[in-house]
Residue frames relative to the residue before (quaternion, step in Angstrom):
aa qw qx qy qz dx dy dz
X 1.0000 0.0000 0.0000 0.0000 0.00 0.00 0.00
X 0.5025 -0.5077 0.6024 0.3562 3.79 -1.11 1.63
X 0.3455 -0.6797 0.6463 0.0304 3.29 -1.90 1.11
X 0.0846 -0.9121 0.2808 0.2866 3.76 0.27 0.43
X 0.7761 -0.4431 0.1528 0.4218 3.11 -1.58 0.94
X 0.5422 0.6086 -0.4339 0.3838 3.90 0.73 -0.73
X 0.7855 0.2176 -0.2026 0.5428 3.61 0.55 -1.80
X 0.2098 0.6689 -0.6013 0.3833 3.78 0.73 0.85
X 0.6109 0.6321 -0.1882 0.4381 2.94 0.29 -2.76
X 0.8867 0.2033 0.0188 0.4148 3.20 -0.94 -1.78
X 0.4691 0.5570 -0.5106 0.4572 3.81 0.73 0.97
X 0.8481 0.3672 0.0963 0.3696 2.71 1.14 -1.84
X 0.1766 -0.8735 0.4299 0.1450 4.07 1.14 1.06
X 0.5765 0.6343 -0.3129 0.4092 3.34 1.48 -1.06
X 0.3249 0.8739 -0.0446 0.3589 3.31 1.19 -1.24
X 0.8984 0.1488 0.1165 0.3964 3.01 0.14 -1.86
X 0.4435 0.6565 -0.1842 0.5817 2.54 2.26 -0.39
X 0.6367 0.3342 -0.2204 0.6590 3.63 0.68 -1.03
X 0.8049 0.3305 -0.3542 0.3427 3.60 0.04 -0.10
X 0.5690 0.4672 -0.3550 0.5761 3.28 1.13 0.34
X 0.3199 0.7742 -0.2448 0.4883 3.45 1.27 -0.08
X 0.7684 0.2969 0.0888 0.5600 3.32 0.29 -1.98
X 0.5509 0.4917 -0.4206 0.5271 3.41 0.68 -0.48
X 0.6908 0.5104 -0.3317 0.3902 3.80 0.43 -1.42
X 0.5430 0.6710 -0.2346 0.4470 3.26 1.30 -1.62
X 0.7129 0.5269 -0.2198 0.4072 3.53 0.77 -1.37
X 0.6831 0.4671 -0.2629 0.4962 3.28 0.84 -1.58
X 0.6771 0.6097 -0.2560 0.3230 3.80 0.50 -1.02
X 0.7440 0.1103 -0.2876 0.5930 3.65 1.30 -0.21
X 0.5335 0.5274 -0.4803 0.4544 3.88 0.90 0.48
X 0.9015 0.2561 0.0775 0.3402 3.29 0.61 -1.02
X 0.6906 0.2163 -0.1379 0.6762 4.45 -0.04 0.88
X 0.5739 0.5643 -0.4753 0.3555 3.69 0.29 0.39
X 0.6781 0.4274 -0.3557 0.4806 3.00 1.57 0.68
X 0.1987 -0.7807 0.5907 -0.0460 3.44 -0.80 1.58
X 0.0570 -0.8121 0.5629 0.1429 3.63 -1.07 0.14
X 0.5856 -0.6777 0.3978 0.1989 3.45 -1.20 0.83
X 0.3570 -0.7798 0.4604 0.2291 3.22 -0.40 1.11
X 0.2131 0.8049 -0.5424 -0.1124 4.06 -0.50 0.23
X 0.3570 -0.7557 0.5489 0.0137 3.34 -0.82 1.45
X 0.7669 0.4036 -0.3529 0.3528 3.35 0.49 0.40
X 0.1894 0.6581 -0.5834 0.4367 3.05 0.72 2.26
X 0.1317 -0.7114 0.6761 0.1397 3.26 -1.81 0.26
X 0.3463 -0.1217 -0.8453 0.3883 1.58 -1.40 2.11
X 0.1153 -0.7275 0.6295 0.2475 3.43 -1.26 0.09
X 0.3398 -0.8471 0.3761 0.1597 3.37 -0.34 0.90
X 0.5457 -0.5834 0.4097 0.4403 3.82 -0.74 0.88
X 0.5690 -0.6405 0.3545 0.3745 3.63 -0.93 1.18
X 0.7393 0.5082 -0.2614 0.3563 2.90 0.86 -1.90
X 0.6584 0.4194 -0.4603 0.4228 4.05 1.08 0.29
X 0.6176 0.5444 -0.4093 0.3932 3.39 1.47 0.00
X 0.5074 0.5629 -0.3472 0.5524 3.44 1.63 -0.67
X 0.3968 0.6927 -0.3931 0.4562 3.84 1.05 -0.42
X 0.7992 0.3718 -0.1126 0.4587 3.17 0.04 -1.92
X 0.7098 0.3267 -0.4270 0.4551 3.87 0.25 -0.77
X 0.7203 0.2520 -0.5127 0.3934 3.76 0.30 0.26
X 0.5688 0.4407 -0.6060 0.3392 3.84 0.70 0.01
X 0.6355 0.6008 -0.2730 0.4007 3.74 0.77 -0.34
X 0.3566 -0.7650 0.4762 0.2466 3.77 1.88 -0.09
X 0.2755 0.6490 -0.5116 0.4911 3.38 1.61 1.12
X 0.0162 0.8770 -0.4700 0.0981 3.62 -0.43 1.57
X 0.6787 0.2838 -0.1584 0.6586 3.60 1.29 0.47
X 0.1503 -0.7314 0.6580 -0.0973 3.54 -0.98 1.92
X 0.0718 -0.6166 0.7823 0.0515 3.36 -1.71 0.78
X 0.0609 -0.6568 0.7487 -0.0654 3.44 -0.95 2.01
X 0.4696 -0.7119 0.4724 0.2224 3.60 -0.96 1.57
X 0.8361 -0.0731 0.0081 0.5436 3.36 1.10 -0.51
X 0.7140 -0.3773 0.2943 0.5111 3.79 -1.37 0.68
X 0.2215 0.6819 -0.6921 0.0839 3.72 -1.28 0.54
X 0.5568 -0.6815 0.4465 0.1618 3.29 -0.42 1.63
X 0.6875 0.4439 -0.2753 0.5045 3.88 0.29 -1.27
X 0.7322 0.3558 -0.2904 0.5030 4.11 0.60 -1.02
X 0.5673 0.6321 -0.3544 0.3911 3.55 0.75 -0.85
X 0.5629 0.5367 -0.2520 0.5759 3.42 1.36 -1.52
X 0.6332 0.4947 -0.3048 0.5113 3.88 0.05 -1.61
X 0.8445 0.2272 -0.3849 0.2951 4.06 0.18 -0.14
X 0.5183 0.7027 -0.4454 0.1980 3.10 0.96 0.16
X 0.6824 0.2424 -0.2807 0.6299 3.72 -0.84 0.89
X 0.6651 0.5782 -0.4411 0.1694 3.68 0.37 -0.25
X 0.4958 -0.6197 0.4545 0.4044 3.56 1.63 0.12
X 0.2623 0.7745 -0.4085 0.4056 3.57 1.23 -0.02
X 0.0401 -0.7476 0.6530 0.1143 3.63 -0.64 0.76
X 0.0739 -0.8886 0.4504 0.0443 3.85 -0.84 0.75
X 0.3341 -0.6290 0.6660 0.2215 3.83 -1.14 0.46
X 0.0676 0.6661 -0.7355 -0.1041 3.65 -0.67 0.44
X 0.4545 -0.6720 0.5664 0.1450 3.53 -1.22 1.05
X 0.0537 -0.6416 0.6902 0.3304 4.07 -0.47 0.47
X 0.4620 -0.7462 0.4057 0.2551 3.81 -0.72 0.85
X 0.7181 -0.4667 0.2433 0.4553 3.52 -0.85 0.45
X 0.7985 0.3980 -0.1872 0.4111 3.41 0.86 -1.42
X 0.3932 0.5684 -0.3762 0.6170 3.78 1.12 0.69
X 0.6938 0.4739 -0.4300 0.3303 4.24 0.24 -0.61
X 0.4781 0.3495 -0.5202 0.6153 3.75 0.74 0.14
X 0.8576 0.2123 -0.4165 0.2144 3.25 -1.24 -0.38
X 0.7535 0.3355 -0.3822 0.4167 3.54 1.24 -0.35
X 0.5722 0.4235 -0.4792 0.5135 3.60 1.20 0.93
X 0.4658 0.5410 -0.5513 0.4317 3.81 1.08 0.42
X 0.8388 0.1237 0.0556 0.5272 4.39 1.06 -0.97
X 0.3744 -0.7928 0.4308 0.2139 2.96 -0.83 0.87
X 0.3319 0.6094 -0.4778 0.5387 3.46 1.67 0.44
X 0.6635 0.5029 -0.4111 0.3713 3.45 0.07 -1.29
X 0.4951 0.4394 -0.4777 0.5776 4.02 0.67 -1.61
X 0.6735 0.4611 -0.5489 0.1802 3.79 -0.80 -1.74
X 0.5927 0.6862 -0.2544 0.3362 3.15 0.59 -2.28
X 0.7155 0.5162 -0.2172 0.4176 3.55 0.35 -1.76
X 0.7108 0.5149 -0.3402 0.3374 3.57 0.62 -1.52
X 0.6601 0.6278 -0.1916 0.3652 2.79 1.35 -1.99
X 0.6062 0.6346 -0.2609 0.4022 3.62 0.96 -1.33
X 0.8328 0.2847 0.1179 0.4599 3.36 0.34 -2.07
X 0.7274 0.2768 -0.1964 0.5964 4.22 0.94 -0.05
X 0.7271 0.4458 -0.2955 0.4304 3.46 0.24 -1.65
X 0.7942 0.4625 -0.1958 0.3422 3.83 0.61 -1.25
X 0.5503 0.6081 -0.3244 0.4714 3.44 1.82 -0.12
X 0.0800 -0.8356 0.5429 0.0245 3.74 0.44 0.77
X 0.7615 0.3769 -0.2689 0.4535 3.39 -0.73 0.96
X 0.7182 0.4100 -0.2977 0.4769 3.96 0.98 -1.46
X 0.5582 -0.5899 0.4928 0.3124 3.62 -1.23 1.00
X 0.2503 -0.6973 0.6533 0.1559 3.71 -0.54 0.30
X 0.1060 0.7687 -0.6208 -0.1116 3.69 -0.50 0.20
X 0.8685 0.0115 -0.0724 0.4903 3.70 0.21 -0.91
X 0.0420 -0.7205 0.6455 0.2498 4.29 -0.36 -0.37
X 0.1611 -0.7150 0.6729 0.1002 3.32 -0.94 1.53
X 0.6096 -0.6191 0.4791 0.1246 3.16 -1.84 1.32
X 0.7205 -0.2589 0.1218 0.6317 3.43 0.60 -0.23
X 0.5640 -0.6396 0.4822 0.2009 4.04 -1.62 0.59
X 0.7640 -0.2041 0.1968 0.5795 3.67 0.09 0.97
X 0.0126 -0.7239 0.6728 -0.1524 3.92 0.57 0.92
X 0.2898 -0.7093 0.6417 -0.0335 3.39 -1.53 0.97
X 0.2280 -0.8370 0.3975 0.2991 3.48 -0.27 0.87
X 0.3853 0.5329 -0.6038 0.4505 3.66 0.94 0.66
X 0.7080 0.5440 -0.3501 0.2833 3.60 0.31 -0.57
X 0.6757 -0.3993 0.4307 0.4455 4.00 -1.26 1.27
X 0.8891 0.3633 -0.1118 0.2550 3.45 -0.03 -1.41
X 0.4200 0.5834 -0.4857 0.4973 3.82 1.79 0.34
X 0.5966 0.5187 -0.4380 0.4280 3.82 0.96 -0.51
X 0.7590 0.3780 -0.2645 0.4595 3.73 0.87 -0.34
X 0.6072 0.6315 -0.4464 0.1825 3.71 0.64 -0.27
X 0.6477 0.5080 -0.4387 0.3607 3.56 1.53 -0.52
X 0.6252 0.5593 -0.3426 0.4231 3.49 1.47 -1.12
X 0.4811 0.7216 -0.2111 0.4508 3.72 1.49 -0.39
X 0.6949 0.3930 -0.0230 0.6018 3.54 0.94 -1.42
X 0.6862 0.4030 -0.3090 0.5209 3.80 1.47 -0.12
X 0.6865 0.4499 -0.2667 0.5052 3.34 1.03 -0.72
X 0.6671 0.3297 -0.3411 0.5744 4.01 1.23 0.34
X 0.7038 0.3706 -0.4587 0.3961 2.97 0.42 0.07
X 0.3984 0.5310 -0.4645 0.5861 4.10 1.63 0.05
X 0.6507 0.5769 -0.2633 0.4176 3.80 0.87 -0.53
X 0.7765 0.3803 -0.2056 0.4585 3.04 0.86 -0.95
X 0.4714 0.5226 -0.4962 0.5084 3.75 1.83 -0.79
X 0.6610 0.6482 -0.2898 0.2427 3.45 0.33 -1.70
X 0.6478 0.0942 -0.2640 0.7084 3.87 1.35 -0.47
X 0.8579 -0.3654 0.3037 0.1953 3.47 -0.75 1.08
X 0.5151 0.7227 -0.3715 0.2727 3.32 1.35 -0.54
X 0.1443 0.7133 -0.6368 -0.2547 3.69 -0.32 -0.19
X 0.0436 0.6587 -0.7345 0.1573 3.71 -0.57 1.56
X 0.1248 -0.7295 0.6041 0.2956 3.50 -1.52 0.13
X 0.5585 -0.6691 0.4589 0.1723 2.93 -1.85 0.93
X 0.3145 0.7518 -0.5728 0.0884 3.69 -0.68 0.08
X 0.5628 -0.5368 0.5786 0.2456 3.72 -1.87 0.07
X 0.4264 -0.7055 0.5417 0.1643 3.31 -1.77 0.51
X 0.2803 -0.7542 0.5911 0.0572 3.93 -0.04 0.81
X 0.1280 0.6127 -0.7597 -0.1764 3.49 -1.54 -0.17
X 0.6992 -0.5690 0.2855 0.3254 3.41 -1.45 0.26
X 0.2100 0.6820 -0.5574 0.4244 3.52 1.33 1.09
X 0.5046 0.7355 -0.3133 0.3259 3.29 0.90 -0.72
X 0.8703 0.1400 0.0314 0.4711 3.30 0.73 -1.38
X 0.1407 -0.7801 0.5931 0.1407 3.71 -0.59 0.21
X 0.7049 0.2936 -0.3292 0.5555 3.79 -1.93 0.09
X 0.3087 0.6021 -0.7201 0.1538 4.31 0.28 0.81
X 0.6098 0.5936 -0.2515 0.4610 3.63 0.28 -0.36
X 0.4176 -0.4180 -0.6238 0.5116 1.98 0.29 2.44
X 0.5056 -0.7341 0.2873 0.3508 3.53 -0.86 1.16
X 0.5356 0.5554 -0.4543 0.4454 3.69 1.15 -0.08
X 0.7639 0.3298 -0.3759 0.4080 3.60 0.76 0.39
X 0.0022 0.7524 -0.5992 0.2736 3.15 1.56 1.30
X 0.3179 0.6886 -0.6489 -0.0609 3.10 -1.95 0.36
X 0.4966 -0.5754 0.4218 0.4943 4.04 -0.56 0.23
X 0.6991 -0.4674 0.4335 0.3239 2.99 -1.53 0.94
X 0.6092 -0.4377 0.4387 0.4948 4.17 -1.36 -0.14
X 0.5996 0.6220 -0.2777 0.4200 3.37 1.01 -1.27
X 0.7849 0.4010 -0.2623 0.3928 3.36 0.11 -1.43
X 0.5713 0.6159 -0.4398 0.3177 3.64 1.18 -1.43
X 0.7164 0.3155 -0.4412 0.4389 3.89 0.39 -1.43
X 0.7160 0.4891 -0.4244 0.2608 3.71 0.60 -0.83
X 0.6848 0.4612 -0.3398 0.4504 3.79 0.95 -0.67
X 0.8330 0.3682 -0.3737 0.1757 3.53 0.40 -1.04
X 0.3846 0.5736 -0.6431 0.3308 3.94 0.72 0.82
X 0.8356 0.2873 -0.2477 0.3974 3.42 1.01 -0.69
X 0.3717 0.5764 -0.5304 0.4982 3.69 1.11 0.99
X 0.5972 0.4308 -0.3330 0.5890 4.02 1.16 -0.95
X 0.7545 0.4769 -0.3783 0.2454 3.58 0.49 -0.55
X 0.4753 0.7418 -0.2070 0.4254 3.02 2.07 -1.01
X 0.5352 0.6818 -0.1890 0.4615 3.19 1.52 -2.10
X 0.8951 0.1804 -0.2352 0.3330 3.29 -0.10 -1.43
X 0.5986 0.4322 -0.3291 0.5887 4.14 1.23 0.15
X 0.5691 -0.6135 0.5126 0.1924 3.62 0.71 0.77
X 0.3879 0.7390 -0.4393 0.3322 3.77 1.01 -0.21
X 0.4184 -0.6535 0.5863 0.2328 4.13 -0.85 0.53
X 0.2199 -0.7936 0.5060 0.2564 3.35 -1.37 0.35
X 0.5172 -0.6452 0.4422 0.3474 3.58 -0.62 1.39
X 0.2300 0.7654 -0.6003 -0.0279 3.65 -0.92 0.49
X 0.3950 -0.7024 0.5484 0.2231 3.86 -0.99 1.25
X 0.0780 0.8217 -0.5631 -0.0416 3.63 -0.25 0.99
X 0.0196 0.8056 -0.5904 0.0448 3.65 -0.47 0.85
X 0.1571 -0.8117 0.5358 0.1712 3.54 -0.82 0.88
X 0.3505 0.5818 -0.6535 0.3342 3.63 1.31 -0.26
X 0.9490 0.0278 -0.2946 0.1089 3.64 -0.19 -0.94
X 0.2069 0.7358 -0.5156 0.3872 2.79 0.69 1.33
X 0.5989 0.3272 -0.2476 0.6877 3.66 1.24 -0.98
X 0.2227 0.8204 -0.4313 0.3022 3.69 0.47 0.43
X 0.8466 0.0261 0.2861 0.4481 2.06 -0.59 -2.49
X 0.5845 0.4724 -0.3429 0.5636 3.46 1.43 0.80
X 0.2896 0.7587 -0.5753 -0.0976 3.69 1.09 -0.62
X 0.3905 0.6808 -0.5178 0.3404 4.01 1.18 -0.92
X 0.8798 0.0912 0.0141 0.4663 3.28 -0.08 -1.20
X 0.4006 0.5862 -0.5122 0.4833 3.58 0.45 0.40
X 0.0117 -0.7076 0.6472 0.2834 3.33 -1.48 -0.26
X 0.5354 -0.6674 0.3233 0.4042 3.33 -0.34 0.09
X 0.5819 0.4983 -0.3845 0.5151 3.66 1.07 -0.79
X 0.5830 0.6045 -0.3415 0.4220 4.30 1.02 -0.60
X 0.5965 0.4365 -0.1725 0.6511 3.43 1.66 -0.59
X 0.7744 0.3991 -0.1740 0.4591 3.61 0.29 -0.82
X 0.5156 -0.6633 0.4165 0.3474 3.90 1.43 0.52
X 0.7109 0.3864 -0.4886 0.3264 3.97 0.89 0.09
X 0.7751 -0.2909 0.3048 0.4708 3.55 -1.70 0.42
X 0.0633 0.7159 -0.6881 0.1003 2.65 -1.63 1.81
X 0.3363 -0.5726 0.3766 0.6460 3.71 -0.09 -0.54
X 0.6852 -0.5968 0.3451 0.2350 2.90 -1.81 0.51
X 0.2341 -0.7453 0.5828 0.2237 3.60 -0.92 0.73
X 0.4277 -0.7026 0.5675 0.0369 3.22 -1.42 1.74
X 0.1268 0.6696 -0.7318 0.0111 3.42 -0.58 1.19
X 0.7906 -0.1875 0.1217 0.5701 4.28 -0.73 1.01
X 0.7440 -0.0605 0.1526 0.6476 4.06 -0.56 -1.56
X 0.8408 0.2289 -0.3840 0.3053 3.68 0.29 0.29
X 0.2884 -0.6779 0.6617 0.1396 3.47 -1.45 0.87
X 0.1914 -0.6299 0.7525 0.0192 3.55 -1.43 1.07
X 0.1375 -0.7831 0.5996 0.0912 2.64 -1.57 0.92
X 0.6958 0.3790 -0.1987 0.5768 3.44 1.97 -0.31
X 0.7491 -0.4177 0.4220 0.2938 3.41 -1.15 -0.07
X 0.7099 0.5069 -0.0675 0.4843 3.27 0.64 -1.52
X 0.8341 0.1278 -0.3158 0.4338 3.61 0.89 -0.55
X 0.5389 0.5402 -0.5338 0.3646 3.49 1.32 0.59
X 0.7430 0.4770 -0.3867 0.2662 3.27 1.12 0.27
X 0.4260 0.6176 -0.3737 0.5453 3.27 2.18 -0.40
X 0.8024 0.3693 -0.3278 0.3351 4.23 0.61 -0.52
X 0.4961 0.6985 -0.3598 0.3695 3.12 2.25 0.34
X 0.5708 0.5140 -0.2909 0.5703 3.32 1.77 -0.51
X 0.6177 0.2729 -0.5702 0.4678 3.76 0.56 -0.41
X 0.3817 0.5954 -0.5766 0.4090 4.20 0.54 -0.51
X 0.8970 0.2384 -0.2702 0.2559 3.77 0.12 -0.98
X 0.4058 0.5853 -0.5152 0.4767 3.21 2.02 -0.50
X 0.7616 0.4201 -0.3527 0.3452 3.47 -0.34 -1.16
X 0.8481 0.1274 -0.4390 0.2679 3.77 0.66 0.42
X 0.4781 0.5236 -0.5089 0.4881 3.18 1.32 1.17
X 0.5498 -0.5852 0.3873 0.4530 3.99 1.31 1.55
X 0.4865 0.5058 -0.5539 0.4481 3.92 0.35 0.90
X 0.3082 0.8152 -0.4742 0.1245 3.62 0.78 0.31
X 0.6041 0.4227 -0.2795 0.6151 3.73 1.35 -0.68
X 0.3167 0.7336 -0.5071 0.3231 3.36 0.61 0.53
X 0.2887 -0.7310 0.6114 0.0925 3.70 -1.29 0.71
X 0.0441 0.7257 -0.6773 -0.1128 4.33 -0.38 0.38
X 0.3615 -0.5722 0.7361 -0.0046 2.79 -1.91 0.89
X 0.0419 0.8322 -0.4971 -0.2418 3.21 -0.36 0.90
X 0.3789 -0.8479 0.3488 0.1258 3.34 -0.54 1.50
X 0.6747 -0.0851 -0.2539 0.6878 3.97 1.41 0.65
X 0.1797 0.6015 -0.7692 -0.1189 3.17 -1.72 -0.41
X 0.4314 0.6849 -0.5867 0.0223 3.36 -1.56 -0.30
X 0.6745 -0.6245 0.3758 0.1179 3.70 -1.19 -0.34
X 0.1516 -0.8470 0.4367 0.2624 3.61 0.47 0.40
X 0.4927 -0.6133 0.5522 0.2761 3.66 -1.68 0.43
X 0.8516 0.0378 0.0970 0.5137 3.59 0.95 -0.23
X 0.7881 0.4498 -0.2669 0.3245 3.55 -1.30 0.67
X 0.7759 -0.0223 -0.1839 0.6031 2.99 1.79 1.07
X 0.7472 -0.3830 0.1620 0.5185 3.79 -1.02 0.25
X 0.7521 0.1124 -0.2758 0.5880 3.93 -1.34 0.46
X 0.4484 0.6779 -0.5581 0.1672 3.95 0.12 0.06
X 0.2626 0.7997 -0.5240 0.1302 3.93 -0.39 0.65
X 0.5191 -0.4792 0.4566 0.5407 3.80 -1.03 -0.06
X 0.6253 0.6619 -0.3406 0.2343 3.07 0.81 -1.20
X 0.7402 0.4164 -0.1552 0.5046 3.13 0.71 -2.07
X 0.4866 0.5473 -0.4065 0.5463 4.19 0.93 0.18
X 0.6534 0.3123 -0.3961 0.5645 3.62 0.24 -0.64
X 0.6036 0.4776 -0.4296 0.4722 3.61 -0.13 -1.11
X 0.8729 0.2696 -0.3414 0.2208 3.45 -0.47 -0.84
X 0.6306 0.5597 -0.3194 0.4324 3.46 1.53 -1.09
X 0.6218 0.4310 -0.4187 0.5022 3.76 1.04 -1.20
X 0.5433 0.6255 -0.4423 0.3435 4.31 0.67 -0.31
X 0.7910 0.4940 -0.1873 0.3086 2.82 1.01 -1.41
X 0.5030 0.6448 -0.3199 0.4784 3.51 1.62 -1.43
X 0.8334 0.2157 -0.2695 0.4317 3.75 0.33 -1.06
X 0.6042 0.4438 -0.5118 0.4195 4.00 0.61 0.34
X 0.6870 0.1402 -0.5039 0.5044 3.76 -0.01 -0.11
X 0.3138 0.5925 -0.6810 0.2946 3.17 -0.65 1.33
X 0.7882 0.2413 -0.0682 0.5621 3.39 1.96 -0.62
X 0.7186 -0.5401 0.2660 0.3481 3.44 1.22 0.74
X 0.4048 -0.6605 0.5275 0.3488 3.31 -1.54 -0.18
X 0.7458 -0.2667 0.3028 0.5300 3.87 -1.33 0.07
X 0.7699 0.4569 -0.2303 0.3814 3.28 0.76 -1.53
X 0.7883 0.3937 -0.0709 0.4675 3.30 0.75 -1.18
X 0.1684 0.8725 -0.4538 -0.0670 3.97 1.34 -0.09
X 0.8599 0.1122 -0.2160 0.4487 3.56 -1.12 1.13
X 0.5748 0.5554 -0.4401 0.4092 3.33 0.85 0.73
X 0.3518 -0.8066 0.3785 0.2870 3.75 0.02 0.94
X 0.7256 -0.6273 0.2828 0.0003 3.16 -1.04 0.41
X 0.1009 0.8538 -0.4990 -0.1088 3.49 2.00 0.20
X 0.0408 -0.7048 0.6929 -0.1466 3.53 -0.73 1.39
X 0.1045 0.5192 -0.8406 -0.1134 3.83 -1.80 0.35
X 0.4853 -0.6209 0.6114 0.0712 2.59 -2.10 1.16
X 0.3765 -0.7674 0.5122 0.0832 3.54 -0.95 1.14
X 0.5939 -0.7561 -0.2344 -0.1440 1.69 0.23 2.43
X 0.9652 -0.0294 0.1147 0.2333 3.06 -1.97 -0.23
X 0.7808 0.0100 0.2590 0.5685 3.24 0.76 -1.68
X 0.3648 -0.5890 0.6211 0.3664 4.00 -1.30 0.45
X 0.2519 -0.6626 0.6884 0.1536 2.97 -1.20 0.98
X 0.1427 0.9002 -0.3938 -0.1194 3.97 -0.10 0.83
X 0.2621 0.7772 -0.3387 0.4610 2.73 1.79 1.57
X 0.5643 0.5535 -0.3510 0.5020 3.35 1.35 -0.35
X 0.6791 -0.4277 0.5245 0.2843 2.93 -2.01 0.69
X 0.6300 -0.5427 0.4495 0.3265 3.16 -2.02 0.91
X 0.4905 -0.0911 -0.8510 -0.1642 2.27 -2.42 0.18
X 0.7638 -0.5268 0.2520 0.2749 3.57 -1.51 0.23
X 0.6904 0.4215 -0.2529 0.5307 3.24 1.08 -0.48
X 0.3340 0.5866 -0.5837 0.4513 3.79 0.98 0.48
X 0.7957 0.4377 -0.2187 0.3571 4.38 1.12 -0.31
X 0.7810 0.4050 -0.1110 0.4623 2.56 1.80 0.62
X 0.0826 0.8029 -0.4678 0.3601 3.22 1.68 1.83
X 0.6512 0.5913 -0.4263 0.2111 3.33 0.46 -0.99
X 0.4689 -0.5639 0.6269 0.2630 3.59 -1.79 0.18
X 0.6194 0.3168 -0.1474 0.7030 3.77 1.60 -0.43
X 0.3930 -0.6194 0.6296 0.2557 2.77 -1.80 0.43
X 0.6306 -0.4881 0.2208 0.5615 4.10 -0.63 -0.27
X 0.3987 0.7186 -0.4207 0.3843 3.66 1.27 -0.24
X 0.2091 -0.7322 0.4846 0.4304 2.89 1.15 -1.54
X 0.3335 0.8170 -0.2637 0.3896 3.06 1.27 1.22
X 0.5946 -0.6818 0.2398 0.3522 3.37 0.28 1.67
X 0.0754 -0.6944 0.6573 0.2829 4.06 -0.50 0.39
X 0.8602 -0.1608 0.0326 0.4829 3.79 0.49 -0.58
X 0.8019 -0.4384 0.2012 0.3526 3.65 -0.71 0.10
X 0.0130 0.8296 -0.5545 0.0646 3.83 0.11 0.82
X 0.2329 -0.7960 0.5559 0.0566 3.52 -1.38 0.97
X 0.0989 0.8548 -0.4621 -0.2145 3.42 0.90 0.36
X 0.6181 0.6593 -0.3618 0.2287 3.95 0.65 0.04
C-alpha cells in the first residue's frame, strides 16, 4: 500500500531538509539577482531612508552604494537589503599604504553598521592602469579583506572592471584583457581565484552600439530578435551576453577560469546622445531583468547577479550629457517609465 506524501514528509526530517535546499537553490537563480545602483548625485536629493523605502516597495532586493554615506548606510539597516559598499577610488593609497587605515575603514563603514547585509566591498570603480591609484588596488583589496576576516565579517572583497579592460571580444571566445590590464588585473584575478570571490564587471552595451552603430544593430543591443551571432558552439543573440562571455573568454585565459562575474551596472539612458529614448530604456532594462534569469551561451542556466544603473538621474554630474540620465526615477523619485522587477 502507496504511503502518502504527507506521512513521507513528516517521517522523513532529512527530506525536508533536501527539499528546502532545492527550493532555495530554485529561488536563487530565478529570483533577487536583481540589484540597483544607487546614484546620489541628483537635485533634489532625496532622504535615503525614502529611497531605501522605494527599493523595497518595488521588491528591489540588492543595492550598490559607491561609497560610505552615513544617512543611507543607517536607512539599510534591518531592511533585508543586500549591499555593495564601494571603498572609493580616492581612499586606495592610503588604505594600501596600512593595514590600520583598511582596519579603521572596515571598522568605520561595515563593522559599525549593525543590521545592513554586506554582500560584496568593491576595491576601487573601473580603476585605469594609467591612474596613481591602479598601483594600489591589489595591495588595497588585501589589506580589507585581513580587515574584514579580522572583525568577523565573512564579506568578499573584489574590484570593478568595465569592458576597456579587454580587447579582440568579437568573436567573444577570443576575448582577452588588454596588455595593460593583464599586468594590472592578474594579481587580482589569482587573488579573486584563491577566496572564491566574483569579479565585479560594468557591462554596458549602449556604448558599445554607440561607437559602432555601422555594425551594431540596435535591437542586438536592446535584447530584441536578431539573427544569431555564431561564435564555434555558441550563438548570441544579444549584445550583453556576447560581451559578459567575452570576459569569462579572458578570465579563463589569464587562469581565472573558475571564476564567477557579477555584473555590477548596466542599463540605458533616456536622453543625451544617439539611440537614447524612454522608450529604448524600458525595452532594454525590463529585457534585461528577465534574461539573466537564464545565463549566457557560455554559462547556460546560471542567473546573472546584475544591478541596474540606476535608481535615479543624477543631474548633478559633469558633462557629456547623458552621463544624467540612467535613472529608472527621476530625483522626486518619480517613475521615468515602467519597470517590472519580478
Amino acid at each position: 500500500m502507496k504511503m502518502s506524501e504527507s506521512r513521507i514528509l513528516s517521517s522523513s526530517p532529512m527530506l525536508l531538509v533536501l527539499l528546502s535546499l532545492v527550493m532555495a537553490s530554485f529561488f536563487d537563480t530565478t529570483a533577487g539577482q536583481i540589484g540597483v545602483c544607487y546614484g546620489m548625485l541628483g537635485d533634489p536629493k532625496p532622504n535615503p531612508s525614502d529611497v531605501v523605502a522605494l527599493y523595497k516597495h518595488r521588491n528591489i532586493q540588492r543595492m550598490r552604494l559607491y561609497a560610505p554615506d552615513a544617512e543611507a548606510l543607517n536607512a539599510l539597516r534591518n531592511s533585508d537589503i543586500e549591499l555593495i559598499l564601494d571603498v572609493p577610488k580616492t581612499d586606495l593609497e592610503r588604505i594600501a599604504s596600512s593595514q590600520g587605515e583598511a582596519d579603521t575603514w572596515v571598522q568605520n563603514n561595515v563593522k559599525n553598521y549593525e543590521g545592513v547585509r554586506f554582500r560584496y566591498i568593491t576595491v576601487g570603480n573601473e580603476v585605469q592602469p594609467s591612474e596613481p591609484a591602479a598601483s594600489a588596488v591589489f595591495q588595497a583589496m588585501q589589506n580589507i579583506d585581513k580587515a574584514v576576516s579580522g572583525a568577523g565579517l565573512g564579506i568578499k572583497v573584489s574590484t570593478a572592471i568595465d569592458m576597456g579592460a579587454t580587447m579582440d571580444t568579437s568573436p567573444p571566445s577570443h576575448g582577452r584583457f588588454t596588455d595593460d590590464y593583464k599586468n594590472f588585473l592578474q594579481p587580482v584575478i589569482d587573488f579573486l581565484v584563491s577566496k572564491q570571490s566574483p569579479l565585479l564587471l560594468n557591462n554596458y552595451p549602449y556604448f558599445s552600439y554607440k561607437d559602432n552603430m555601422e555594425n551594431i544593430p540596435l535591437e542586438y543591443a536592446l535584447f530584441k530578435p536578431t539573427p544569431v551571432v555564431n561564435d564555434d558552439q555558441y550563438s548570441y543573440q544579444n549584445l550583453f551576453d556576447a560581451q559578459l562571455d567575452s570576459v569569462y573568454a579572458a578570465l579563463e585565459k589569464s587562469n581565472g577560469g573558475s571564476l564567477d562575474i557579477v555584473v555590477s551596472e548596466s542599463g540605458w539612458p533616456t536622453e543625451g546622445g544617439p539611440g537614447t529614448s524612454v522608450e529604448n530604456a524600458m525595452t532594454y532594462v525590463n529585457n534585461l531583468i528577465q534574461h539573466v534569469k537564464s545565463g549566457t551561451p557560455r554559462k547556460p542556466g546560471k542567473a546573472i547577479e546584475t544591478y541596474i544603473f540606476a535608481m535615479l538621474d543624477e543631474n548633478l554630474k559633469d558633462p557629456p550629457e547623458l552621463e544624467k540620465f540612467w535613472g529608472m526615477f527621476l530625483p522626486s523619485q518619480q517613475p521615468k517609465y515602467d519597470v517590472n522587477f519580478d
